[in-house]
PAGU-899139 format. One record per residue (C-alpha): x, y, z; residue in one letter; residue number from 1. Coordinates in nm, 3 decimals, always signed. Layout:
% residues N
+---------+---------+---------+---+-----+
!    east !   north !      up ! r !   k !
+---------+---------+---------+---+-----+
!       X !       Y !       Z ! A ! NUM !
...
+---------+---------+---------+---+-----+
This chain:
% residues 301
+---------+---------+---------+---+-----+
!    east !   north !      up ! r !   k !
+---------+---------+---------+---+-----+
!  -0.378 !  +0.810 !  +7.981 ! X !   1 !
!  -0.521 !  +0.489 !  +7.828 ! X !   2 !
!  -0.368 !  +0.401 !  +7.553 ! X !   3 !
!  -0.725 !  +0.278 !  +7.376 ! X !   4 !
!  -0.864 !  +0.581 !  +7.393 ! X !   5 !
!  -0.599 !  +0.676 !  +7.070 ! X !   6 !
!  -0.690 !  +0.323 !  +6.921 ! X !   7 !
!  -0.909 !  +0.380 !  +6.590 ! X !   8 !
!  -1.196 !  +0.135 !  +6.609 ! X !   9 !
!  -1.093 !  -0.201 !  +6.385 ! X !  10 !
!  -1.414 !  -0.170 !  +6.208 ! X !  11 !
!  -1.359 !  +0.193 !  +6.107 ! X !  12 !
!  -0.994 !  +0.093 !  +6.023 ! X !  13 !
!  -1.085 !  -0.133 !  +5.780 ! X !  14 !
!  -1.343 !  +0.097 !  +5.641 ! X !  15 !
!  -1.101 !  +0.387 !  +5.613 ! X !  16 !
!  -0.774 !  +0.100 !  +5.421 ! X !  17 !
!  -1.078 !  -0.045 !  +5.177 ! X !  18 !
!  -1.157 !  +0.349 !  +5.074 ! X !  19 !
!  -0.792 !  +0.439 !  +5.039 ! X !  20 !
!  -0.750 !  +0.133 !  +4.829 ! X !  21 !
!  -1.072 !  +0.182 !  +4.593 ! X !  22 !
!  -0.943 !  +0.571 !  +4.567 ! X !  23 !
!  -0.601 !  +0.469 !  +4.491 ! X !  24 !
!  -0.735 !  +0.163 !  +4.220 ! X !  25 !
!  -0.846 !  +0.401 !  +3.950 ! X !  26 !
!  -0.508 !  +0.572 !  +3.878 ! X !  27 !
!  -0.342 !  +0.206 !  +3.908 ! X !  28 !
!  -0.615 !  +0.054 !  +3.713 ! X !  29 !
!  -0.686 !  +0.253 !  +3.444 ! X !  30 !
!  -0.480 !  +0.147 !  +3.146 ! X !  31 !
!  -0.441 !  +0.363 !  +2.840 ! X !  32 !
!  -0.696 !  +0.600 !  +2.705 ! X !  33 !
!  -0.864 !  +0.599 !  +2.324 ! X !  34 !
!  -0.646 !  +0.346 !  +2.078 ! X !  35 !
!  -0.661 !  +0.427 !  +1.700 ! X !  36 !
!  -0.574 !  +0.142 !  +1.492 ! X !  37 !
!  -0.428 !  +0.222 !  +1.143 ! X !  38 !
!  -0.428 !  +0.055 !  +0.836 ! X !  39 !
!  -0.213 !  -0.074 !  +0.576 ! X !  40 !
!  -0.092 !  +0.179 !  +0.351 ! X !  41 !
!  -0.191 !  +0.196 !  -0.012 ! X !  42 !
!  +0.022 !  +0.129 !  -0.330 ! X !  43 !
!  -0.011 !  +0.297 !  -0.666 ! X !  44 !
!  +0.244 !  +0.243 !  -0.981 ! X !  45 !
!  +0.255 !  +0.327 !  -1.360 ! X !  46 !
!  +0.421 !  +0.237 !  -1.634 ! X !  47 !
!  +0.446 !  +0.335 !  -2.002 ! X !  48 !
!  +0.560 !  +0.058 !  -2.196 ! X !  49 !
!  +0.744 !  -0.254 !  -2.024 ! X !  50 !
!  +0.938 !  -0.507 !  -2.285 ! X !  51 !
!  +1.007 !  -0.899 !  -2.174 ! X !  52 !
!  +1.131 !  -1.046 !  -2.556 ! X !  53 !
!  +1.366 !  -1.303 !  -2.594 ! X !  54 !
!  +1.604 !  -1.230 !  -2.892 ! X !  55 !
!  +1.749 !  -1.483 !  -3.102 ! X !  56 !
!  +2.105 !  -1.385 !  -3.285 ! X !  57 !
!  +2.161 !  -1.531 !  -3.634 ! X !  58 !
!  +2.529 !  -1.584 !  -3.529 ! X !  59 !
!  +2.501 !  -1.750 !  -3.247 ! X !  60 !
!  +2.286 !  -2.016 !  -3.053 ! X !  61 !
!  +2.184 !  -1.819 !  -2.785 ! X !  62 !
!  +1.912 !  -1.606 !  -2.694 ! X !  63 !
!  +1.926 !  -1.203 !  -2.503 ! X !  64 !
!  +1.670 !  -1.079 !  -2.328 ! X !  65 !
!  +1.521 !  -0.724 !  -2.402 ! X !  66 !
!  +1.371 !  -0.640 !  -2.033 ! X !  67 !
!  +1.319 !  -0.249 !  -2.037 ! X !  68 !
!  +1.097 !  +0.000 !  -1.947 ! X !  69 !
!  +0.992 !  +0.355 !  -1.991 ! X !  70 !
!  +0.852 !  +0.570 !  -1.710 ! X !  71 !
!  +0.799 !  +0.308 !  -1.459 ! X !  72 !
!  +0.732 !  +0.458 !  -1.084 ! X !  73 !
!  +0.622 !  +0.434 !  -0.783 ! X !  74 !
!  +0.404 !  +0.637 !  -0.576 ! X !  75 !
!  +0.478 !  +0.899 !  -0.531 ! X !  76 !
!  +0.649 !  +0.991 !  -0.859 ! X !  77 !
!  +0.573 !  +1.063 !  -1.199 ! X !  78 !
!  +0.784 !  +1.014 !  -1.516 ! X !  79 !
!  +0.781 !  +1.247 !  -1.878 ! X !  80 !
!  +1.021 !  +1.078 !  -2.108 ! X !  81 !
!  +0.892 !  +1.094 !  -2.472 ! X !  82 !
!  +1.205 !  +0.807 !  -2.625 ! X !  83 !
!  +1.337 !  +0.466 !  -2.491 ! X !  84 !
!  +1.641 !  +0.358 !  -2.611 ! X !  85 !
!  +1.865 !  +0.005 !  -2.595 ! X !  86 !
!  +2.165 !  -0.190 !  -2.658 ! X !  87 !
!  +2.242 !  -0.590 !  -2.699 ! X !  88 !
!  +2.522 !  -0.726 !  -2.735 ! X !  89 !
!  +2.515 !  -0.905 !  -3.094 ! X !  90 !
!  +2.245 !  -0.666 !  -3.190 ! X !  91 !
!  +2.309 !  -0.371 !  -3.436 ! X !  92 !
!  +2.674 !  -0.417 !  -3.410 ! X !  93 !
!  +2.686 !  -0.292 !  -3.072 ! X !  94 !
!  +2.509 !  +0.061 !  -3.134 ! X !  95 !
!  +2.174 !  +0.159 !  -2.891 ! X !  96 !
!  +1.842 !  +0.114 !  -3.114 ! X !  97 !
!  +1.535 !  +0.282 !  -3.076 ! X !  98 !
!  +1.235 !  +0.077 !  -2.862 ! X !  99 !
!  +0.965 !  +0.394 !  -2.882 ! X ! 100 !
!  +0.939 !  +0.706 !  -2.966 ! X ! 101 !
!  +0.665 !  +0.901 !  -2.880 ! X ! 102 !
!  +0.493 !  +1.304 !  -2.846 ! X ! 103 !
!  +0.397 !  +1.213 !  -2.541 ! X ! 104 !
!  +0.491 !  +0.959 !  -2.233 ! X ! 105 !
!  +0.359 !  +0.984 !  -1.917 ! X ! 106 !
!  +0.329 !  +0.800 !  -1.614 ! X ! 107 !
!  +0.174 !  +0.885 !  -1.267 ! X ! 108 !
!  +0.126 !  +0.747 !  -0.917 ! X ! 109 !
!  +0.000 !  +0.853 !  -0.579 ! X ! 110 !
!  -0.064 !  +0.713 !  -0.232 ! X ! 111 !
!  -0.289 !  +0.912 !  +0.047 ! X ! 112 !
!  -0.426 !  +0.794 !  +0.357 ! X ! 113 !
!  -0.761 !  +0.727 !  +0.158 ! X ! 114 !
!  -0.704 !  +0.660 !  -0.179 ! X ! 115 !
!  -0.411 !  +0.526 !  -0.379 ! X ! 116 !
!  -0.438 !  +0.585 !  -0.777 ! X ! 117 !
!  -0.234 !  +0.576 !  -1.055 ! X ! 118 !
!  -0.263 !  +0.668 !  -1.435 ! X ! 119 !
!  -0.060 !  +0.640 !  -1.797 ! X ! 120 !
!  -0.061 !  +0.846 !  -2.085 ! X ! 121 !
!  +0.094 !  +0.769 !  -2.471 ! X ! 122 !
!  -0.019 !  +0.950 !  -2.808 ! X ! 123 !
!  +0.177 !  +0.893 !  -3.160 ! X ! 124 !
!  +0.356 !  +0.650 !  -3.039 ! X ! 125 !
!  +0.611 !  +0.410 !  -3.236 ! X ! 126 !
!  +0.729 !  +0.096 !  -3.108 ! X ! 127 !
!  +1.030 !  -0.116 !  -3.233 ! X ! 128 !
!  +1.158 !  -0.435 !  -3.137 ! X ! 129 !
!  +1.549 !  -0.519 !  -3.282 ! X ! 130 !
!  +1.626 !  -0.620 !  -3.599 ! X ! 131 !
!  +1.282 !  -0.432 !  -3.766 ! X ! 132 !
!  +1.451 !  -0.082 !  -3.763 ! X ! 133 !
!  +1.208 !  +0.098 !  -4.001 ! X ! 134 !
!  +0.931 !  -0.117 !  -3.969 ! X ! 135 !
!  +0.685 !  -0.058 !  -3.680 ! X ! 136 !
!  +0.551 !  -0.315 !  -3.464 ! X ! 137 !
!  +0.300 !  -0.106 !  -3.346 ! X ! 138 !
!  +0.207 !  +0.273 !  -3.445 ! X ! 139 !
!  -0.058 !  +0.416 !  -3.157 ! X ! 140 !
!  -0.286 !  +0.726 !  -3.165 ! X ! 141 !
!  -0.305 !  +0.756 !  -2.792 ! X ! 142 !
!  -0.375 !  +0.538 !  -2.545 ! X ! 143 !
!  -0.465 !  +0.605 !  -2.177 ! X ! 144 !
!  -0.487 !  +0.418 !  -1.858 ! X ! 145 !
!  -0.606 !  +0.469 !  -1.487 ! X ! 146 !
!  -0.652 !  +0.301 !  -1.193 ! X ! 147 !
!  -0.819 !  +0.473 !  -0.876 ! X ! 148 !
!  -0.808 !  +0.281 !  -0.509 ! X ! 149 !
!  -1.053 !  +0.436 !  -0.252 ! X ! 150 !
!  -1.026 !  +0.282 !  +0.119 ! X ! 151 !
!  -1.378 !  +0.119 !  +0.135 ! X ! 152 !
!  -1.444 !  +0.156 !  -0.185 ! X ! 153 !
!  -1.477 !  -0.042 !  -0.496 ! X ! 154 !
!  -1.133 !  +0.005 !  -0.706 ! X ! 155 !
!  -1.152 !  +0.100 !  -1.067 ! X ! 156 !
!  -0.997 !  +0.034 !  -1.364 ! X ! 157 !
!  -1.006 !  +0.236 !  -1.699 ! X ! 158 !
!  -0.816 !  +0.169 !  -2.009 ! X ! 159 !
!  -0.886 !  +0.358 !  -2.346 ! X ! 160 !
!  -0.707 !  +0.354 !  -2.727 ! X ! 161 !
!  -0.834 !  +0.635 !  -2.930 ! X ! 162 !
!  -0.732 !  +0.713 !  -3.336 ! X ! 163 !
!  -0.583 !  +0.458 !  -3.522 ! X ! 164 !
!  -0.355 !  +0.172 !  -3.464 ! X ! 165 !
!  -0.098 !  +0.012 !  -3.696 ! X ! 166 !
!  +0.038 !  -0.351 !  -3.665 ! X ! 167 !
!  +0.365 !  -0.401 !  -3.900 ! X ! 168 !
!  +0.241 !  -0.209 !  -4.152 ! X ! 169 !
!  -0.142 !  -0.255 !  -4.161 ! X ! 170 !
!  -0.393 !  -0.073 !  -4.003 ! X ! 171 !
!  -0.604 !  -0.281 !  -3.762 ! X ! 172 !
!  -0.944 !  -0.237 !  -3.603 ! X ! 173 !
!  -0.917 !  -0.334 !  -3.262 ! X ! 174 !
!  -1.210 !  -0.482 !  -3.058 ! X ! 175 !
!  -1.255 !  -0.506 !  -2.669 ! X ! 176 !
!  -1.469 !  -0.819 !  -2.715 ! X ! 177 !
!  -1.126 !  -1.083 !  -2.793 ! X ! 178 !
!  -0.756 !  -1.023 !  -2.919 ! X ! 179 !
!  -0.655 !  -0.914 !  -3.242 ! X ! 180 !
!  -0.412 !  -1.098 !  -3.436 ! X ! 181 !
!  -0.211 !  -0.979 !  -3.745 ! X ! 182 !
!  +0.010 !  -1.213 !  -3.995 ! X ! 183 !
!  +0.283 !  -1.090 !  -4.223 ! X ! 184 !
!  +0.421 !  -1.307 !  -4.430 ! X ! 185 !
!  +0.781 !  -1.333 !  -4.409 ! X ! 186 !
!  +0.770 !  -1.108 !  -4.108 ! X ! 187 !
!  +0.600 !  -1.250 !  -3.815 ! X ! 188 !
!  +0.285 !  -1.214 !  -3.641 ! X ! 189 !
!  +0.139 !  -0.984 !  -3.355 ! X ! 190 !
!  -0.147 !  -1.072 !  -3.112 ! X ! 191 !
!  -0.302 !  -0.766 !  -2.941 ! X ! 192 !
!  -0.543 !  -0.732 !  -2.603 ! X ! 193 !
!  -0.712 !  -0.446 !  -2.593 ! X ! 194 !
!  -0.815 !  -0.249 !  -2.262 ! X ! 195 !
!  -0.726 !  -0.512 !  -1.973 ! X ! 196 !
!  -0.869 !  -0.449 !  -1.650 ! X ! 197 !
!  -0.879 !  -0.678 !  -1.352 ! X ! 198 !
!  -1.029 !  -0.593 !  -1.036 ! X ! 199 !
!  -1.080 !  -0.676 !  -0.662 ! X ! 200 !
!  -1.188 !  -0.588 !  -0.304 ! X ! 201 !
!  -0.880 !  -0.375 !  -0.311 ! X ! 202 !
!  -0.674 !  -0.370 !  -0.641 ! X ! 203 !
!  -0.681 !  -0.270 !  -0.972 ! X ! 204 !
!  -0.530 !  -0.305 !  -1.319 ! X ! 205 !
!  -0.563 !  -0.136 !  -1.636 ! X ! 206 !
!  -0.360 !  -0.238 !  -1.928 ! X ! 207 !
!  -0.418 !  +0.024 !  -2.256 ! X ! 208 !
!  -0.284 !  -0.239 !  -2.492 ! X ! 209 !
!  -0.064 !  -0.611 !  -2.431 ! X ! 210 !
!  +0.099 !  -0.715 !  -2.746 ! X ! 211 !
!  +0.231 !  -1.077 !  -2.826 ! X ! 212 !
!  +0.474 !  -1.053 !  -3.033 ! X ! 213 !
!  +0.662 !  -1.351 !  -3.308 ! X ! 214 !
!  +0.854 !  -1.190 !  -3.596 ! X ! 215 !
!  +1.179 !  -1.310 !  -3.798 ! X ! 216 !
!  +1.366 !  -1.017 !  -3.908 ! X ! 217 !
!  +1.668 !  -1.161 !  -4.052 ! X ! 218 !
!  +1.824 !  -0.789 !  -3.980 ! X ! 219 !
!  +2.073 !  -0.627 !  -3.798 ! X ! 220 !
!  +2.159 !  -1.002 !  -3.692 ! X ! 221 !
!  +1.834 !  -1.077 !  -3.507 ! X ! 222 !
!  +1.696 !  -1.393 !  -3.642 ! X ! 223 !
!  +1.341 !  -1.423 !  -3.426 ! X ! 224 !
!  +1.205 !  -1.203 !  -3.123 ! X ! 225 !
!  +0.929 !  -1.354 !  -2.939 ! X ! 226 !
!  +0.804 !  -1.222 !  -2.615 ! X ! 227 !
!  +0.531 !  -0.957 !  -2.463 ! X ! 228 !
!  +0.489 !  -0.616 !  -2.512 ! X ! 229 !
!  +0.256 !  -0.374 !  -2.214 ! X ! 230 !
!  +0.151 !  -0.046 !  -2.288 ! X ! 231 !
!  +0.000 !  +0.212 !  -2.057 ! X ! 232 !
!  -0.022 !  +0.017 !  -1.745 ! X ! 233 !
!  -0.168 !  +0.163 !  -1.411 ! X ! 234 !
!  -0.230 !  -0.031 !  -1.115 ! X ! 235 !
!  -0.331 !  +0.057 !  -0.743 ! X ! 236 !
!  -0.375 !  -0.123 !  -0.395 ! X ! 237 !
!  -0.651 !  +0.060 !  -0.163 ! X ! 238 !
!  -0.541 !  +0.179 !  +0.211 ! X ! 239 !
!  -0.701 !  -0.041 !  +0.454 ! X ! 240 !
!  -0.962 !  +0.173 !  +0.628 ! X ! 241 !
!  -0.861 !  +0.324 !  +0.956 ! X ! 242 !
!  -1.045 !  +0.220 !  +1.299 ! X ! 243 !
!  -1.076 !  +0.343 !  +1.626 ! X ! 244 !
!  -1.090 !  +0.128 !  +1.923 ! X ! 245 !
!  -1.331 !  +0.234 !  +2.241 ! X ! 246 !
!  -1.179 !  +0.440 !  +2.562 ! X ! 247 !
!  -1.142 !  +0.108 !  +2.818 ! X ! 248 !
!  -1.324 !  +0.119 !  +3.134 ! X ! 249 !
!  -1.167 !  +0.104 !  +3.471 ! X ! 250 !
!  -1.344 !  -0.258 !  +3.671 ! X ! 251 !
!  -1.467 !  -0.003 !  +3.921 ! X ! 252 !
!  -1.546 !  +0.306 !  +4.009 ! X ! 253 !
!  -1.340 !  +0.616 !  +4.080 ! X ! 254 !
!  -1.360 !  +0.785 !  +4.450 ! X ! 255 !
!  -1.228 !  +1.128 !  +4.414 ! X ! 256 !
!  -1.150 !  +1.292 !  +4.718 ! X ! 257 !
!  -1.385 !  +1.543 !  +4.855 ! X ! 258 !
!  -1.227 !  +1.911 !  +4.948 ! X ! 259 !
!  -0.918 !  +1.962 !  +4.814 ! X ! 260 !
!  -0.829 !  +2.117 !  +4.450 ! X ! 261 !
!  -0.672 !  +1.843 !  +4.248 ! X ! 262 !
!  -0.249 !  +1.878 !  +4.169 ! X ! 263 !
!  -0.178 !  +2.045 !  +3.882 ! X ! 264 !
!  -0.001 !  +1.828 !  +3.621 ! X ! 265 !
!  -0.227 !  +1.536 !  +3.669 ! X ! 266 !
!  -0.249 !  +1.236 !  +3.383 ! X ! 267 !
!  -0.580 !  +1.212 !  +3.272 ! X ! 268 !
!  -0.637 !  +0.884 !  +3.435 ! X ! 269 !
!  -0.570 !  +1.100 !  +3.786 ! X ! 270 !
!  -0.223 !  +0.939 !  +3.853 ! X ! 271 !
!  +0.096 !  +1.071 !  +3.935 ! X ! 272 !
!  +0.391 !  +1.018 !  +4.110 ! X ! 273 !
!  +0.281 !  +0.939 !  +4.460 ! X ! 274 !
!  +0.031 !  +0.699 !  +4.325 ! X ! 275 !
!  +0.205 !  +0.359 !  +4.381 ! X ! 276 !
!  +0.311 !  +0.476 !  +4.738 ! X ! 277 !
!  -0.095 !  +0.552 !  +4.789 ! X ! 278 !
!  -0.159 !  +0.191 !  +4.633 ! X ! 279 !
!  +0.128 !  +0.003 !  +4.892 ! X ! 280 !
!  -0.016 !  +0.251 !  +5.207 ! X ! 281 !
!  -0.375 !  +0.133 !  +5.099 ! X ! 282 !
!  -0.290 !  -0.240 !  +5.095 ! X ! 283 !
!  -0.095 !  -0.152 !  +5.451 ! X ! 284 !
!  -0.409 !  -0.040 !  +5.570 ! X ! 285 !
!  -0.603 !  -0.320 !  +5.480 ! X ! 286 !
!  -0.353 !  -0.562 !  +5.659 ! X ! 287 !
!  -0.360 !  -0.333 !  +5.961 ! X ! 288 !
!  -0.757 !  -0.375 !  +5.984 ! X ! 289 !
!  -0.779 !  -0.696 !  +5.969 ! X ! 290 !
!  -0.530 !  -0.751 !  +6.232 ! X ! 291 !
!  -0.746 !  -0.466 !  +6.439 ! X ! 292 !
!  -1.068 !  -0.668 !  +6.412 ! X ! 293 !
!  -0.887 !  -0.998 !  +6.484 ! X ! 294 !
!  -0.771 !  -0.833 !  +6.845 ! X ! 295 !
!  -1.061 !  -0.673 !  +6.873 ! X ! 296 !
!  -1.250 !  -1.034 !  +6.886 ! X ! 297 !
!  -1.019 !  -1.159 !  +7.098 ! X ! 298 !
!  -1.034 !  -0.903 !  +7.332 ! X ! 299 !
!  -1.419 !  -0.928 !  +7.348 ! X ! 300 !
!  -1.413 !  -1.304 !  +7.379 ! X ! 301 !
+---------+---------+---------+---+-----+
C-alpha cells in the first residue's frame, strides 16, 4: 500500500487543528461568570447623654476630667439605663455622685444592607455636674432624637425637646433659631443648642440638646467645672449601594460539537477536566498543518 493514500490532505489538516482550537477556546477563554460588587457597610450609633468637663479642685492645682456616658452603642445594640453615676478622686470625698437620673433612657442603633438608623430617647430627666449636688444643671421634659441612613437616599436628621426645660433653677424658653444662655449669679452660666442636625450625601446627626457649661460651686471641693454637655445624640452612615457588574463575553464564538450529549457535571462555561489537554492537542494540530502544507508545496514544486 501507499502510504499517501492514509495521509489527511494538509489543507483539511489545518482546517480540522483551527476548529479543534476555536472549540477548545471558549472553555479556556471564558473567565468568570456575573460579578456583584458590594458596598461599604453602614454605621448607626446612639447615645444618651455624653459628659467632657474639666473639674477644678479647691485643694489642689489641678484639674480631672469627667468623660462619661450613658447608653452609648453601636449598631446593633440598644441600651435602657434610667441613672448614671461617678466618682473623682478629690470630689465628694471619694463617694460616686449622681450625673442623671432619669424615667426614661434609651438609646438605639441598627445597620441593614439598605439602611443604617439610629435613635435616642430621655423624659424627666435631671442632670448634675460635681460639686452642685441639689441644684440641677438642667431639668428636661423629654427629648428625642433620630437619625435614618437609606443607601441612595437622602439621610435624615430629627431632634425634638417637648415640656419644659430648667437651667439652674430657672425655667427657660428655648428657641431653634440661636443658643440660649442662662446667668446665675454666684453660680455660673449655661449656654444651650437646641435640636442640632447636620447632614450629608451619606451621614447624619441629630443632637436633642448641647449644653456649655461654666459654674463655680465652691462645694463638695469643686471650685469651677467648665466643659460640654450632649444629650440625645443619634447619628448614622448610609450603606453604599450595591452594583452588579455585566456577564463578560468570550472574544469569540463558541463551536459546540454536533452529535453527542454533553458530560454531565459540566461548568457553565463548558469546561472540565480534559479541557487543557483539548487546548495543547488543538495547538498540536495546528503545528502539524502547517508543517503538512509546507511538504505539500514542496512536493508539488
Amino acid at each position: 500500500m501507499n502510504g499517501k493514500n492514509f495521509r489527511m490532505p494538509a489543507r483539511r489538516l489545518a482546517t480540522v487543528a483551527t476548529a479543534t482550537a476555536l472549540a477548545a477556546g471558549p472553555a479556556v477563554l471564558a473567565g468568570a461568570g456575573p460579578a456583584h460588587a458590594t458596598g461599604g457597610e453602614g454605621r448607626a450609633g446612639a447615645v444618651v447623654l455624653r459628659t467632657g468637663l474639666d473639674v477644678s479642685l479647691l485643694n489642689k492645682t489641678v484639674n480631672v476630667p469627667l468623660a462619661v456616658s450613658l447608653n452609648e452603642v453601636q449598631a446593633p445594640q440598644s441600651a435602657e439605663k434610667t441613672a448614671l453615676t461617678a466618682e473623682l478622686n478629690g470630689v465628694n470625698n471619694g463617694r460616686a455622685f449622681s450625673v442623671l437620673n432619669a424615667e426614661v433612657a434609651s438609646a438605639k442603633a441598627n445597620v441593614t444592607a439598605a439602611k443604617a438608623e439610629a435613635s435616642t430617647q430621655l423624659a424627666h430627666a435631671k442632670l448634675h455636674v460635681p460639686g452642685l449636688p441639689l441644684l440641677s444643671v438642667v431639668e428636661l421634659g423629654a427629648v428625642r432624637s433620630e437619625a435614618v441612613c437609606e443607601a441612595g437616599k437622602t439621610p435624615v436628621a430629627r431632634s425634638n425637646v417637648l415640656g419644659d426645660v430648667t437651667v439652674l433653677g430657672k425655667k427657660v424658653s428655648l428657641t431653634a433659631g440661636g443658643p440660649t444662655e442662662v446667668k446665675v449669679p454666684g453660680v455660673g452660666e449655661v449656654r444651650l443648642d437646641l435640636s442640632k442636625r447636620e447632614t450629608t450625601s451619606r451621614t447624619a446627626a441629630a443632637t436633642a440638646l448641647e449644653l456649655t457649661v461654666s459654674v463655680n460651686p465652691l462645694k463638695l471641693n469643686v471650685a469651677e467645672v467648665e466643659g460640654t454637655l450632649t444629650l440625645a445624640k443619634a447619628t448614622c452612615e448610609a450603606p453604599q449601594a450595591q452594583a452588579s457588574a455585566a456577564p463578560s463575553q468570550s472574544p469569540v464564538g463558541e463551536v459546540k460539537p454536533q452529535g453527542a450529549p454533553a458530560e454531565a457535571g459540566l461548568a457553565e462555561t463548558g469546561g472540565n477536566s480534559m479541557t487543557p489537554y483539548i487546548a495543547g492537542g488543538a495547538i498540536a494540530l495546528l503545528v502539524a498543518g502547517g508543517g503538512a502544507v509546507a511538504v505539500a508545496r514542496r512536493g508539488r514544486s
